[in-house]
C-alpha positions as CSV (number, residue, x, y, z in Angstrom):
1,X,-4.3,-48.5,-190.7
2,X,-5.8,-49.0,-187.3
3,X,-4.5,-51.8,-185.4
4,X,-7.2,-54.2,-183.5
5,X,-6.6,-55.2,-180.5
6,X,-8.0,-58.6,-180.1
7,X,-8.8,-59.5,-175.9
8,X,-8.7,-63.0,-175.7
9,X,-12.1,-65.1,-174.5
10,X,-12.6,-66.0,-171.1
11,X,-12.7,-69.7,-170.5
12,X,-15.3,-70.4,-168.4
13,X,-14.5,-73.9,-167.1
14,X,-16.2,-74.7,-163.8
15,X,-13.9,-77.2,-161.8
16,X,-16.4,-80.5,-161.4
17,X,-16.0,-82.4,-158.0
18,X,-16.5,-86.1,-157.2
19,X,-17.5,-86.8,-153.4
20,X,-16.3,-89.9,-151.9
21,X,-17.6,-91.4,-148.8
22,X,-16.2,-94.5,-147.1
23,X,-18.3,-96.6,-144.8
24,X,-17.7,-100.3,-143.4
25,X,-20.8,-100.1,-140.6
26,X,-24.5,-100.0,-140.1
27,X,-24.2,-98.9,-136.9
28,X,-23.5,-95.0,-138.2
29,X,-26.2,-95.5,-141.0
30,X,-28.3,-92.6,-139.8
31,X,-25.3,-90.5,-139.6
32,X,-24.4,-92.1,-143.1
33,X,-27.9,-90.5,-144.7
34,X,-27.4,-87.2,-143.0
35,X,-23.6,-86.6,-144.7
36,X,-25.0,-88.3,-148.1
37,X,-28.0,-85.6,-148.0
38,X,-25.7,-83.1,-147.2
39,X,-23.7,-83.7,-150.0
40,X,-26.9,-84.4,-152.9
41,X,-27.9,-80.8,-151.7
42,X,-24.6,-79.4,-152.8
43,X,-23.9,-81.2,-156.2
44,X,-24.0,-79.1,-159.1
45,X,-24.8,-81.0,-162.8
46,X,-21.1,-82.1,-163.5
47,X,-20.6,-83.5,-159.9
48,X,-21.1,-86.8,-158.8
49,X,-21.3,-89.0,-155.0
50,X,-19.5,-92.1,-154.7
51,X,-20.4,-94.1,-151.6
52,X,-17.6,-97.0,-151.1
53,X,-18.5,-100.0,-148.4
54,X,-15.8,-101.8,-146.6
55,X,-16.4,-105.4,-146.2
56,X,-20.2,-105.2,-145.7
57,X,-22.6,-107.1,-147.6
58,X,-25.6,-105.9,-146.4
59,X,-24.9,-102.2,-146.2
60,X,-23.9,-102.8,-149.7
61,X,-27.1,-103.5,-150.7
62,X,-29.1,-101.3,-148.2
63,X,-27.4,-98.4,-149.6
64,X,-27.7,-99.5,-153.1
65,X,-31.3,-99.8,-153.1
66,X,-31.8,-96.5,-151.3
67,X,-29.8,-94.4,-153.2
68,X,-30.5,-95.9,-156.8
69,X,-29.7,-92.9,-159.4
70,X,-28.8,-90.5,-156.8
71,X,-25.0,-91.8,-155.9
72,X,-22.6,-94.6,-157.1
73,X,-22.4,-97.3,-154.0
74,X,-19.6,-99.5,-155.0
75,X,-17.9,-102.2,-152.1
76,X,-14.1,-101.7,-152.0
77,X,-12.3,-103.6,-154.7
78,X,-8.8,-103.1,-153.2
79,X,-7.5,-104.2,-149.7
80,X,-9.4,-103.9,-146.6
81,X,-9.5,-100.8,-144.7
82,X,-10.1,-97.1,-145.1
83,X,-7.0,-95.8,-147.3
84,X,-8.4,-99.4,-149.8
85,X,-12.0,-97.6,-149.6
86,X,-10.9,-94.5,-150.5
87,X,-8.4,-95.5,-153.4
88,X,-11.5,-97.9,-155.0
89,X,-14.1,-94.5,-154.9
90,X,-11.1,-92.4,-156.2
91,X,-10.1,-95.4,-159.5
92,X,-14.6,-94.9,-159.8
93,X,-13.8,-90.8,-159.5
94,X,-14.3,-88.1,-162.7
95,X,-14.0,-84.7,-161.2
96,X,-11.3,-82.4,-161.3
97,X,-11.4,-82.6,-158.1
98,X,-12.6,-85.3,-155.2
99,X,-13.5,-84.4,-152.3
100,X,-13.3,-87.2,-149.1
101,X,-15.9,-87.0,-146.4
102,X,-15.7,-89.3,-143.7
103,X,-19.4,-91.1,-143.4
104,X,-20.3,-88.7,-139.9
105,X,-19.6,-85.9,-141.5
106,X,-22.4,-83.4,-142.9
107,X,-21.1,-80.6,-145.3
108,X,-21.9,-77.3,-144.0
109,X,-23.6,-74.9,-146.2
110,X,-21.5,-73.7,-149.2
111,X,-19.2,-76.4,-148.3
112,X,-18.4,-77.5,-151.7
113,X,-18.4,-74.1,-153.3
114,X,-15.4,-72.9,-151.1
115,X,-13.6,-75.7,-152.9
116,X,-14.1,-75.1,-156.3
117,X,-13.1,-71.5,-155.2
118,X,-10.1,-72.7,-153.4
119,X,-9.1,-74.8,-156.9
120,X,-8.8,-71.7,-158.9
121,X,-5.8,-71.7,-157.8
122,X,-3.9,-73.6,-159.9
123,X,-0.8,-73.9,-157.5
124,X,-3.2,-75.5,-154.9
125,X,-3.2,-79.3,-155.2
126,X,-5.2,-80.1,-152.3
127,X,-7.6,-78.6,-149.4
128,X,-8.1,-79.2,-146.1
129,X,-11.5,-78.1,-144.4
130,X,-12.5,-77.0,-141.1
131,X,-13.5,-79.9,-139.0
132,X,-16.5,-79.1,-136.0
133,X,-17.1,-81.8,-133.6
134,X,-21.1,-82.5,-132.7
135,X,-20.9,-84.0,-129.6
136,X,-22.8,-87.0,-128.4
137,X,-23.8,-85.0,-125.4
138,X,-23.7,-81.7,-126.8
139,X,-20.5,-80.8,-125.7
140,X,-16.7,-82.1,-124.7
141,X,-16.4,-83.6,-121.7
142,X,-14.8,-81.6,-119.1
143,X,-11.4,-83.5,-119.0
144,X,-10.8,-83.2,-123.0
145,X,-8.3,-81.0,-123.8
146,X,-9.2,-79.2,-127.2
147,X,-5.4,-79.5,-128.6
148,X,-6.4,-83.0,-129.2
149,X,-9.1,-82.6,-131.2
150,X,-7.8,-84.9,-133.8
151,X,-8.6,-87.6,-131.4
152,X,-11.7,-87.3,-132.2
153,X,-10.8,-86.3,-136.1
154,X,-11.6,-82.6,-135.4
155,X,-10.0,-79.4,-135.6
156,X,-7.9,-78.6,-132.8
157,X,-6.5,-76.2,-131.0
158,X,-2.8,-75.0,-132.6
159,X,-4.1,-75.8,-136.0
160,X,-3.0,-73.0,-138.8
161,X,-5.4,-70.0,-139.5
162,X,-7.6,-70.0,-142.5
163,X,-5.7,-69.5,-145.9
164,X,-2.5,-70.7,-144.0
165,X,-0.5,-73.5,-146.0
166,X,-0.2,-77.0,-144.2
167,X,1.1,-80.3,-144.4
168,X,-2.1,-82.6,-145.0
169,X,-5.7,-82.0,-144.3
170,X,-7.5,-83.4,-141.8
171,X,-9.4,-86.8,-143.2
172,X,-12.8,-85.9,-142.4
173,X,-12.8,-83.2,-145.1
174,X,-10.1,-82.8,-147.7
175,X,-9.7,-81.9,-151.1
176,X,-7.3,-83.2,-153.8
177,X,-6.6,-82.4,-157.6
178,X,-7.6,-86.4,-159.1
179,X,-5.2,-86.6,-161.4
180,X,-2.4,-85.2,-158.8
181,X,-3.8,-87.5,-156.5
182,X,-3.5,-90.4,-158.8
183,X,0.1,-90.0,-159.7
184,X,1.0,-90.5,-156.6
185,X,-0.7,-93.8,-156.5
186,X,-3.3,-92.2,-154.4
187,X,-3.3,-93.4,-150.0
188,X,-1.2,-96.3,-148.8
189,X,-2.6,-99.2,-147.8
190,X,0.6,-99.7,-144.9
191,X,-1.1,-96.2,-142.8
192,X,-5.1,-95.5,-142.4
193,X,-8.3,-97.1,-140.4
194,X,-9.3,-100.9,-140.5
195,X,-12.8,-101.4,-138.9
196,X,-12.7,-99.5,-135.5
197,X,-8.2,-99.9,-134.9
198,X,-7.8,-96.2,-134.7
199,X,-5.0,-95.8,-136.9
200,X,-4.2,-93.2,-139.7
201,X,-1.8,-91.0,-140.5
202,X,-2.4,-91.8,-144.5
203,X,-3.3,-88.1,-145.0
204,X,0.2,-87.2,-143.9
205,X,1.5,-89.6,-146.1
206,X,-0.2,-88.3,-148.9
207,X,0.2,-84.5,-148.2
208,X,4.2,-85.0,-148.1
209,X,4.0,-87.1,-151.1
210,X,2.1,-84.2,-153.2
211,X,4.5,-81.9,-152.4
212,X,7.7,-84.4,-153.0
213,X,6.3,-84.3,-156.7
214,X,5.8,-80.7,-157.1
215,X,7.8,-78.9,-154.4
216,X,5.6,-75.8,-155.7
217,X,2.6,-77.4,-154.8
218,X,0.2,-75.9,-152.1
219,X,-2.0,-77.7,-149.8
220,X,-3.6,-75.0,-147.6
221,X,-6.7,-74.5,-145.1
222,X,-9.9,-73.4,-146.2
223,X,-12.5,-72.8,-143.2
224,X,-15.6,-72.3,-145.0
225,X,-15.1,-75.7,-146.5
226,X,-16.3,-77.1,-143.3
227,X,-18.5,-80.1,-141.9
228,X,-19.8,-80.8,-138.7
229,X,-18.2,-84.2,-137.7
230,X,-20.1,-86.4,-134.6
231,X,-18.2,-87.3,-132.3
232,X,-20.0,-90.9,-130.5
233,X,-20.3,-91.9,-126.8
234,X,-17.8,-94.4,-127.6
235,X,-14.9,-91.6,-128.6
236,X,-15.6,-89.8,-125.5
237,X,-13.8,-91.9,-122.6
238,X,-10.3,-91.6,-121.3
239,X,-10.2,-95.6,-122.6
240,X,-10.2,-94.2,-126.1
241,X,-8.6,-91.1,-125.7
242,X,-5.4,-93.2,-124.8
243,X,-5.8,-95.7,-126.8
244,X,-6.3,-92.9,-130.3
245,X,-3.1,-91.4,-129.1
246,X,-1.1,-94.6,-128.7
247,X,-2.0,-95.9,-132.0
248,X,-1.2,-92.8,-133.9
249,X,2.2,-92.9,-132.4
250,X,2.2,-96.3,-133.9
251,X,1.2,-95.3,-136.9
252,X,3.9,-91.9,-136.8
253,X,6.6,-94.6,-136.1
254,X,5.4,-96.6,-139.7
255,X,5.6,-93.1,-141.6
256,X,8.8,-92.0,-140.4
257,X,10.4,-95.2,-141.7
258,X,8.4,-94.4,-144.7
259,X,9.2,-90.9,-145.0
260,X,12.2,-89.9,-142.6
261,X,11.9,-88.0,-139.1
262,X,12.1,-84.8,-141.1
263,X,9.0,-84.7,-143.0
264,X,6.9,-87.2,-141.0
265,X,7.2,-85.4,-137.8
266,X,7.7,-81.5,-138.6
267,X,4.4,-80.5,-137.4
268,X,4.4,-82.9,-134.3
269,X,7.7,-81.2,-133.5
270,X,5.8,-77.6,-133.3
271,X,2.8,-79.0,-132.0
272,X,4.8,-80.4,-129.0
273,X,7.2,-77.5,-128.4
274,X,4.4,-75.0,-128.7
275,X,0.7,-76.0,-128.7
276,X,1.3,-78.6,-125.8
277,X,3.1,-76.4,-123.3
278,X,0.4,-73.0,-123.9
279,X,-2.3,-75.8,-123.2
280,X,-1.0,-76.7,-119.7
281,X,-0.9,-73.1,-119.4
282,X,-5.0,-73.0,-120.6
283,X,-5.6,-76.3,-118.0
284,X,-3.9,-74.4,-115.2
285,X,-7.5,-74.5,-113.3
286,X,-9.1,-78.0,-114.7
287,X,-7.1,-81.1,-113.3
288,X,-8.5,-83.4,-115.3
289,X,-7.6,-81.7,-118.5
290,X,-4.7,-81.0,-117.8
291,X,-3.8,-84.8,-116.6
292,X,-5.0,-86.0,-120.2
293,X,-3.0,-83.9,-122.3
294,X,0.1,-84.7,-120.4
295,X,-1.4,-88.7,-120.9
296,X,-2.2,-88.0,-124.6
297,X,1.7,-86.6,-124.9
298,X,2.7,-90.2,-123.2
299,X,0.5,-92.5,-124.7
300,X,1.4,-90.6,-128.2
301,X,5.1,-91.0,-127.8
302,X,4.8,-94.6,-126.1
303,X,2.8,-96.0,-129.0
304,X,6.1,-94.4,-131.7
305,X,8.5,-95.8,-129.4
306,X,6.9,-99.4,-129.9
307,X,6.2,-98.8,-133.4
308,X,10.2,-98.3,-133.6
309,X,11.1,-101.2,-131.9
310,X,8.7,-103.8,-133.1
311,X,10.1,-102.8,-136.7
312,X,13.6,-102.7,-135.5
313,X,13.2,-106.4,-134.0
314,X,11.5,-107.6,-137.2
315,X,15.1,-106.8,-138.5
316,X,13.7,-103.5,-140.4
C-alpha cells in the first residue's frame, strides 16, 4: 500500500485594513482632501476610511457631503481631544488591522501594502511608519535641529533603522492589530492632542501597554510604510519649538506616574545620553541650531519637572 501524503491548503487570507483619520479644523481642509485621496487610492475591496471630526459642526457636514459612499465621517462620540477621535473611529473600525493617519499626512505610494506585509507577522502587534516632513517653505529652517523632528511629528534623527523593534510609532502613521488594540481599551484620554495644546505622548502609552499584555509582542519600524507629513508656518518658530518641547515634558511627567520612570522614559534616556550630545557635535558650525537643541533639552525637562510638581502639590 502506498501511503499519500496529503500537503495541507494554503490559506489565503489577505489582512483587511481600516484607515482612521482625525480632524477637529477647517483650516487644514485642503491638506484633509489630499491624505483622504491618498488613502481612497490605496484601499483594496475589504478596506474601509473612517474620517472622525473633533468638535466641529460644520466640517462634519462639509465632509459628509463630499465624501458620501467613499469614507465613513463620524464626529467623535467619546471625550474631546485626539486620543477620544481616535478611540470613536477605532469602536466604528472592521479591519484586521487600523491604520491612524494624522489629517496632514498623505500616504506615500505602496504605503498601505507594506502594512499588510509587515502584519504577516503574526508576532507583530503594531507598526510604526516613516514620517517625511513637507515643509511650509520647502525646507527646515536653518536653526532646527533634525533630532527634534517629533516637534514637528516627524522622523528624527536617532530614530531606529528600518525593521528595528521600538517602543511606539510615531502618531502620524502607525499601525495596530484592532482587536490587540481594543483589549487594551485602545488610547487614554489623560495623554494626546486637544485643539492646537501640543500634547501627546498617548502613542507611548499605548506601545508599552501592548507589550505589558503580551511581553512577546513586537512593535517594529517599517519605512516603506511612509507619508509625507506638512509641517505649517505656524510649527516653524522658536515660539513653538519651545513651547512643543515643554508640553511633552508635561505630558512625559503624566505617563511616568502612569507607567513608572522605567518604561515611560527608556528611550528619552538614550535619546539624551546619545542622540543629543552627537547632535551638538553635527551643530558644531550653525549657532542657532545648536542653541535650540540645547533649549529643546531645557524646555523638555522644565515642562516634566512642572508636570511632577503640579501633581505632587495636588497631593498625587
Amino acid at each position: 500500500m502506498v501511503a499519500v501524503t496529503v500537503q495541507p491548503t494554503p490559506i489565503d487570507e489577505p489582512i483587511s485594513i481600516s484607515v482612521v483619520i482625525c480632524c477637529y479644523t477647517t483650516e487644514r481642509r485642503a491638506a484633509l482632501a489630499g491624505a483622504v485621496d491618498s488613502v481612497l487610492a490605496q484601499l483594496g475591496a475589504a478596506d474601509d476610511l473612517i474620517v472622525v471630526v473633533d468638535g466641529n459642526e460644520v466640517l462634519y457636514r462639509d465632509l459628509r457631503a463630499t465624501y458620501v459612499s467613499r469614507a465613513t465621517v463620524l464626529m467623535n462620540s467619546s471625550n474631546r481631544g485626539l486620543s477620544g477621535a481616535r478611540n470613536t473611529g477605532l469602536q466604528a473600525a472592521s479591519g484586521d488591522v487600523v491604520v491612524f493617519l494624522d489629517d496632514d499626512a498623505k500616504l506615500r505610494a505602496a504605503a498601505l501594502d507594506a502594512v499588510r506585509t509587515a502584519h504577516l507577522d503574526a508576532g507583530v502587534v503594531a507598526v510604526g511608519g516613516a514620517v517625511h516632513p513637507e515643509w511650509h517653505r520647502g525646507s527646515a529652517p536653518p536653526w532646527f535641529p533634525p533630532e527634534f523632528g517629533w516637534v514637528v511629528g516627524c522622523d528624527y534623527r536617532g530614530l531606529p533603522t528600518d525593521g528595528a523593534e521600538i517602543r511606539n510609532p510615531i502618531g502620524a502613521a502607525m499601525a495596530v492589530r484592532r482587536t490587540d488594540l481594543v483589549e487594551i481599551g485602545g488610547f487614554s484620554d489623560r495623554l494626546g492632542r486637544v485643539g492646537t495644546l501640543p500634547t501627546g505622548c498617548e502613542e507611548t502609552l499605548m506601545g508599552i501597554e501592548l507589550t505589558r499584555r503580551d511581553p512577546a509582542a513586537r512593535i517594529v519600524r517599517r519605512t516603506d510604510f511612509a507619508v509625507s507629513h506638512a509641517v505649517s508656518a505656524d510649527r516653524m518658530t522658536v515660539s513653538y519649538f519651545v513651547r512643543r518641547c515643554f508640553h511633552e515634558g508635561r505630558s512625559k511627567a503624566i505617563l511616568t506616574r502612569m507607567c513608572g520612570q522605567r518604561s515611560s522614559l527608556a528611550s528619552e534616556r538614550a535619546y539624551t545620553v546619545r542622540t543629543l550630545p552627537t547632535g551638538l557635535w553635527h551643530a558644531r558650525r550653525h549657532p542657532g541650531r545648536a542653541l535650540a537643541l540645547v533649549a529643546g533639552l531645557i524646555s523638555t525637562a522644565g515642562g516634566y519637572l512642572v508636570g511632577l510638581a503640579r501633581h505632587t502639590s495636588r497631593g498625587g
